[in-house]
N, C-alpha and C positions, 0 to 999 in steps of 0.2 A: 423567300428561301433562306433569306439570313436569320431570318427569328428562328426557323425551324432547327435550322444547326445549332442556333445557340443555345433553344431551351432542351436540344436533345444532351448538350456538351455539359447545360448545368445539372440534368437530370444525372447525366452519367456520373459527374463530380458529386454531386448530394452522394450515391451508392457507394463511392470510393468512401467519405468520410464517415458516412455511418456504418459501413465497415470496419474503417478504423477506429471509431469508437467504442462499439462492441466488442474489441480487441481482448481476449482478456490471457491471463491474468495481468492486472494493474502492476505496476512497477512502482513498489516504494522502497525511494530510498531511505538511510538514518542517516542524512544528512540534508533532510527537509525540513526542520527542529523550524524554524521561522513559520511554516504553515499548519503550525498543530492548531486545534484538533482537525488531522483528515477525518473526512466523512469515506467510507467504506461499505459496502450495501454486504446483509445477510447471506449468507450462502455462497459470496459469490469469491472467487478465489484471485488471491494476492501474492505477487512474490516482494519478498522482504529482501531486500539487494545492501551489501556493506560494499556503497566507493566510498568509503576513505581510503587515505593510502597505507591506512594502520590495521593491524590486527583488533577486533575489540573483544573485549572480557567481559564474563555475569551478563550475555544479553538473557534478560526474560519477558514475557508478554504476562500480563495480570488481568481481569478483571475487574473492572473499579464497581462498587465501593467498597469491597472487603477488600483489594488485592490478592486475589485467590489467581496464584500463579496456576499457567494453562501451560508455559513451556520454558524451558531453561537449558543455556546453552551456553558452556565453561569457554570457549574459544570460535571465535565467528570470524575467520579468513578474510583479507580484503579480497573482492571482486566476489565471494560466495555467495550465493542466493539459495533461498526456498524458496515454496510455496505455502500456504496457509491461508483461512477462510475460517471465518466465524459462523460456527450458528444460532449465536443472541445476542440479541440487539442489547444494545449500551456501551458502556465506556469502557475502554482498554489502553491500558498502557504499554508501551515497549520501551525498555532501557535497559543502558548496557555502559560500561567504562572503554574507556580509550587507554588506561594502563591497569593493571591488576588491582590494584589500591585506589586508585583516582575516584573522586566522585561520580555518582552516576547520571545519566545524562537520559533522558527521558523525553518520548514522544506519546503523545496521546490522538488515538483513535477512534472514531463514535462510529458501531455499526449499525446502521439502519434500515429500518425493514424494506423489503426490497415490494415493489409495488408493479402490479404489470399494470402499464395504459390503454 
């Protein structure tokens, strides 16, 4: 009887997490500079969150390798978010300043084509 509750309890737990993995949209923030490049899948939709506790300026997102800017945004609130979602695979940048003038600060993104198993 005890197996049965436990592999109903793990079955029911596996559901919980692959739920919550599926979760979407992804939550990135611009303050995960330490983990570039995220990997990010095609299509599939991401909200861009600023916790700093500062205002930032000139965020844009590009395209690498030409830098063929896709979105530009003069003032990005703390705590603001969007959503956004790529649909071509490759390299993307997002960067933005912390004061109007200050150097820019850059996070790079690789989206990749999204595969069903």
């Amino acid at each position: 009887m005890r197996i049965v509750q436990f592999a109903l309890c793990l079955i029911f737990s596996f559901g919980i997490f692959v739920g919550l993995v599926k979760a979407e949209p992804r939550v990135v923030s611009l303050n995960m500079l330490g983990h570039s490049p995220l990997k990010v899948y095609q299509n599939v939709p991401i909200q861009l969150s600023n916790t700093f506790q500062t205002k930032l300026y000139n965020l844009t997102v590009t395209k690498s390798p030409l830098a063929k800017e896709i979105l530009s945004i003069s003032e990005f609130n703390s705590g603001q978010s969007f959503d956004l979602s790529f649909s071509k695979v490759g390299g993307y940048e997002i960067c933005f300043s912390k004061e109007t003038d200050e150097t820019r600060t850059c996070l790079s993104l690789n989206v990749l084509k999204r595969t069903v198993a």
